[in-house]
Every structure is written in structure tokens, then in C-alpha cells.
SETILO-137920 format. One record per residue (C-alpha): x, y, z. Coordinates in steps of 0.5 Angstrom, whole numbers, plus 500, padded with zeros to 3 digits. Layout:
! residues N
XYZ...
//
This chain:
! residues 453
822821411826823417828817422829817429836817431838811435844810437847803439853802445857796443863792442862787439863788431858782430852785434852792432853789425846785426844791430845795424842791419836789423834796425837800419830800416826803422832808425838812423843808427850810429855805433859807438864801441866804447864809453869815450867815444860814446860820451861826446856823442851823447853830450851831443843831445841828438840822440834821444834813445840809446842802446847800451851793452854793459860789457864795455872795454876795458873790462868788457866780462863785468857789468862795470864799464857800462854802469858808470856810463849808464850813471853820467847819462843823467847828466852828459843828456838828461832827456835820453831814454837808455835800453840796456842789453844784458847777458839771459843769466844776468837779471840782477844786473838788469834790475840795477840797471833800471833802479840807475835810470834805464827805461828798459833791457833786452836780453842776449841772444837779442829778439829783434822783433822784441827790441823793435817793439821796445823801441818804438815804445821808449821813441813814443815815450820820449815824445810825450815828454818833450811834448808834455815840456814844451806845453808846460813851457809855454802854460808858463809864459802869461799872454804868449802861446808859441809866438801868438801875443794875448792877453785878453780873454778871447785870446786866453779862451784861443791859447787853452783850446790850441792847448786841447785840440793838440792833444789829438790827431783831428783835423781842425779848421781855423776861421777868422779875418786875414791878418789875425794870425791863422797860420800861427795858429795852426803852426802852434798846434803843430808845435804843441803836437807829438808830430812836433819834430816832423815836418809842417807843410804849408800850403796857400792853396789860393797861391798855385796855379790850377792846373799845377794843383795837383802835381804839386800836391799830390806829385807826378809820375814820369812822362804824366804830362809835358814837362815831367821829366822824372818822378816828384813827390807831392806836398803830402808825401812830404808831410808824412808823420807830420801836419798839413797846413792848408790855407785859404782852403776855400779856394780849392777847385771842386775836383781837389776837393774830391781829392782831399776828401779821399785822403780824409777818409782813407788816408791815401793819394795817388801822383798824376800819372800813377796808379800806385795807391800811396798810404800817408799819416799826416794831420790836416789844419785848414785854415779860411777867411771866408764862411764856408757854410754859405760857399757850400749853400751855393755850391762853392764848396762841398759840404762832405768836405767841410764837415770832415774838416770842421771835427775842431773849429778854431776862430782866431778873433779880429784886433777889434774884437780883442781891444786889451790886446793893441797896446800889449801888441804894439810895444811887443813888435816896436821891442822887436823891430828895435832890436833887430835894426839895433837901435836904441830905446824908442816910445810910443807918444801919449797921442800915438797911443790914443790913435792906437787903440782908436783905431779900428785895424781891418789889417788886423795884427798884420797891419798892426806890425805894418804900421810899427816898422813904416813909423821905424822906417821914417822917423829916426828919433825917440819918440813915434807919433800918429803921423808916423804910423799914418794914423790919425790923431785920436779926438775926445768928444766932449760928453753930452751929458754933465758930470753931477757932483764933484766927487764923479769928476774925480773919478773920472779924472782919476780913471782917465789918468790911471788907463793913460800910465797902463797904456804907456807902460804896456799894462806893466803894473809896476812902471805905471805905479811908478809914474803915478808916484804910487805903490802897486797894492794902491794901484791894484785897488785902484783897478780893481776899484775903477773896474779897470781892465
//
């Protein structure tokens, strides 16, 4: 299990040693015994809490040294939340020090156990934070959560719940179509998460053997069966503090499910082999693409189980279902395949647009990226057509029934115009404004006007 960083600034060989035996255990503790060698170290950025003592050479008797190290924290690593270790008379100094931007001091002769305690509460503190910025990043970032490309309203309702749910520590079952995106769902919740910097284990259950399951899992004792020639630790094991991604859960055999359920409720598992109960924290996402109400009715899956898992149900929709979301999806991966086999400006034609958004995607987004690279890999021009993404070209039926006046075929046409230079740009506003030879506030009434989407 990876430990928090923490790094000590002092100068007296005795308590950086007790320091270091004392908290060894809990953190991976580096020393610095001077304010130049602690500089590079928290420029650095790798250490998210810091100790400091503020008798500091060269004039280790006063308060000096250490304040002026304590003052260019804020700027050498702006988010390191700073402890200060202070003498028992020297209260002033400890006051000053919170006013300079300490989070906390600890008093000499140090309390180990205080310190522990005040430590795992500034650790906790700063995972908030940085958890707090990321969301705050990603709530700036219109149509995009964590990687995921929406900006309909199904995928907006998605990105606010993602936003909720990673909030807790529940588990949370995510349902949809293969190929809509479960995974990056589920990696999104994680990201947003305060487990953020542990690990995300993934795990295809529907991809391991059956009678490798468990090892792989839960891990296996030396000697538990042909082949174990050591311990291993499991999946789980190596998921602690962090989330668990269990895809295609429908999958699992009966008996894992029993398996899976204990760790749900008791938060343990046990290696194949052993007898040793071992105590885990780890978040579970499951992830299926099938209805498992209808697997438990006929016995496939058990019903404890799915009601442990579902306490947050996410469903990632179909491309279908979010038709507003083609277009913005198929200029964002051609931007990307571009970029990486550097090549130069290449567009979607009027046609392959049409035959875009014609098209019903039972890949969904999967098959969507799919279709963009197989039109890269074939056709070295500028310009991509149906053909190239093996799509058919998209025919406008003529309507049964006659436009009235003229007035109607204006507008119709006007409409027709105006989503043709939308679906071109990419739903940019202000390039479709500019090849309507138009202003955006016109273009805007337009849309508004037209009911436009």
C-alpha cells in the first residue's frame, strides 16, 4: 500500500530520528536538516505535509530561520499544508506561525500520539482540497467530465450525479449498452473521489477464467493448489484504500458472488488457501450491460448481492438516446486521431455528417471512435466521406405532405441551413455564424427562434 509522503524539517539528528522511528510506519518520511536542502525538496511538489521545526541553522536558538522558510512555502508548494514544531514556552511563536500560514504546531518534548492524530487530520484536509479543485476544474470544463464528451442533457444529468455520488464511499452500480462508456464512468467517480490518489483496480470479471477466479481475486496461500509456489496477494488486497471496478459483474459464478457479498458486508476476504481473515477499505463500482433484475428472477444472479451493490444506480445512456452529443463526439475523437498521427487539418464532408447523425450506433461511442480511425487509416486526404467510415449515405425522404405557403418554405429552408453550418462547426456558434455570413446574437435568436437544438 502506497503511504503518504511526509516530510520532517529538523536539525537535531535525536528527533528527526524518533520522528522517523515513531511515524515510519504510517508515512514515507523524508529529513531535511536544513532550510537549503529542504527548498528543493518542497519545490518539488511531492510532499503534501510537512513538519517544521523552527530553530533552524544557522541560528537554530531563534525562531528566524524557520519563519523565513515558513513564509516561501506559499510559494516554493502552494498546496503543502505546514506543522510547526515549537518549543512548550514558546506560544507566541506558535501563534505567529499560524497567522504566516501553518495549519497546526505541536509542542516539544513531541506527543507522538498528538502528532499522529494532527497528522492524519492535515493528510485528510489536503485531500479535500485537492479533491474539492479537481471538481471545481472539471464543473469548468462545459460538455466534459473526467474525459467523458457530452452535451446533452442525458449526459449533463450523468455528469451532475458522477459529481454526487463521488461525494460518498457507497457502492454504485453503473448499467448501459456495451460501448457507451461504463468504465469511464466508473474511472470518473473514482478520480473525483478523496481515494483519487490510491489505486483503481479493474477487473473484467466476464475475462478470467473460472477456476482462476478466486486466486485472482482474493489471492492464494503457498501450496493452496498446483502451481502456488508462493503467497500472492488478490485484486482486492491491492485495491486497499482505493476503488474496485468490477465490469461485467453479471458474469460472476454464484459461489464469487457469495464471496463478494461477505466483503460488502463485513469488509474482509480470506486468500484460497488461508485462514487468516483479511480487513480491507476499498470502494466497489460494478459495472453490466445486461438487466440483472431479470438474471436474479431466473436464478443467475443473486438478489442480496444486487441490492448491496445498487445503493447509486448510474445508467450511462446509448448514442441513440443522446443524438446532440454525434457530431460533438466525432470532431472531438478526429481532433485527437489527427493529432496523434500528426497530421494536418482534416474535415467531415456535408454527406459524412449526415450519414453521421443517420446512423443508429448499436457500437455506440465505442464504435463511433471505431468508424473515425478506420476513415484515418484508409483515406490519406483532407476531406472524409461516408465511404470511408463504411457508412451509408444518408437520403432525405421527400415529405408526404406539402409545405402551405411560402412563408413555411422559408423557414424550413432557413432551419435546414442553419443545423447544416451547426453540424459543420461542431455546434460552434461563432464559425457557423461566420459561414452564414451572419452575426452570433442574430444566429442566437435564430436558434432560439427555430427551437433549434
Amino acid at each position: 500500500m502506497t503511504k503518504n509522503k511526509l516530510l520532517i524539517i529538523e536539525d537535531e539528528i535525536s528527533v528527526a530520528k524518533q520522528l522517523k522511528w515513531g511515524l515510519g510506519k504510517e508515512y514515507e518520511i523524508t529529513i531535511a536538516s536544513k532550510a537549503d536542502k529542504a527548498r528543493p525538496l518542497l519545490g518539488s511538489g511531492a510532499f503534501p505535509v510537512v513538519t517544521l521545526d523552527l530553530g533552524l541553522p544557522p541560528h537554530p536558538d531563534t525562531p528566524k530561520e524557520g519563519f523565513k522558510l515558513l513564509e516561501e512555502i506559499v510559494t516554493l508548494s502552494p498546496q503543502t499544508r505546514v506543522i510547526v514544531i515549537t518549543g512548550n514556552a514558546e506560544e507566541e511563536n506558535a501563534v505567529k506561525a499560524v497567522a504566516l500560514g501553518a495549519i497546526d504546531f505541536c509542542e516539544k518534548p513531541i506527543d507522538l500520539k498528538l502528532l499522529n492524530i494532527i497528522l492524519s487530520r492535515t493528510f485528510r484536509l489536503h485531500e479535500l482540497e485537492e479533491a474539492n479543485q479537481r471538481l471545481q476544474q472539471q464543473t469548468g470544463k462545459g460538455g466534459s467530465l473526467c474525459g467523458m464528451i457530452g452535451v446533452s442533457s442525458s449526459m449533463e444529468n450523468l455528469f451532475d450525479r458522477i459529481r454526487q455520488v463521488s461525494g460518498t464511499d457507497y457502492p454504485v452500480l453503473i448499467t448501459g449498452a456495451s460501448g457507451t462508456g461504463k468504465e469511464m464512468a466508473a474511472s470518473a467517480v473514482h478520480s473525483l473521489s478523496s481515494r483519487a490518489k490510491k489505486p483503481l483496480v479493474i477487473i473484467n470479471c466476464g475475462a478470467i477464467p473460472e477456476n482462476l477466479l478466486e486466486s485472482e481475486l482474493f489471492g492464494h496461500e503457498k501450496g493452496a493448489f498446483t502451481g502456488a509456489a508462493g503467497r500472492k496477494s488478490g485484486r482486492f488486497e491491492q485495491a486497499d484504500k482505493g476503488t474496485i471496478f468490477l465490469d461485467e459483474i453479471s458474469e460472476l459464478p454464484l459461489a464469487m458472488q457469495v464471496k463478494i457479498l461477505r466483503f460488502l458486508q463485513e469488509g474482509t476476504v480470506e486468500r484460497l488457501g488461508g485462514t487468516k481473515t483479511i480487513t480491507l477499505d476499498a470502494r466497489i463500482i460494478a459495472a453490466t450491460n445486461i438487466n440483472l433484475e431479470n438474471a436474479v428472477k431466473r436464478g443467475a444472479f443473486r438478489e442480496d448481492l444486487y441490492y448491496r451493490l445498487n445503493v447509486v444506480p448510474l445508467t450511462v445512456p446509448s448514442l441513440k438516446e443522446r443524438p446532440a452529443d454525434i457530431l460533438v463526439l466525432a470532431h472531438h475523437f478526429l481532433g485527437e486521431e489527427i493529432l496523434s498521427l500528426g497530421r494536418g487539418q482534416v474535415i467531415l464532408s456535408p454527406a459524412a455528417i449526415s450519414a453521421l447523425t443517420a446512423y443508429d450506433w448499436p457500437g455506440n461511442v465505442r464504435e463511433l471512435r471505431n468508424r473515425i480511425r478506420r476513415a484515418l487509416g484508409t483515406n490519406p486526404g483532407r476531406v472524409i466521406d461516408p465511404i470511408d467510415m463504411d457508412l451509408k449515405e444518408a437520403r432525405v425522404e421527400p415529405k408526404k405532405q406539402k409545405l402551405s405557403t411560402l412563408k413555411q418554405a422559408r423557414e424550413a429552408a432557413e432551419i435546414e441551413t442553419i443545423r447544416q453550418a451547426m453540424a459543420l462547426t461542431g455546434n460552434n456558434i461563432s464559425q457557423a455564424a461566420k459561414l452564414l455570413e451572419t452575426s452570433r446574437p442574430t444566429l442566437h435568436d435564430l436558434l432560439k427562434k427555430h427551437r433549434i437544438d
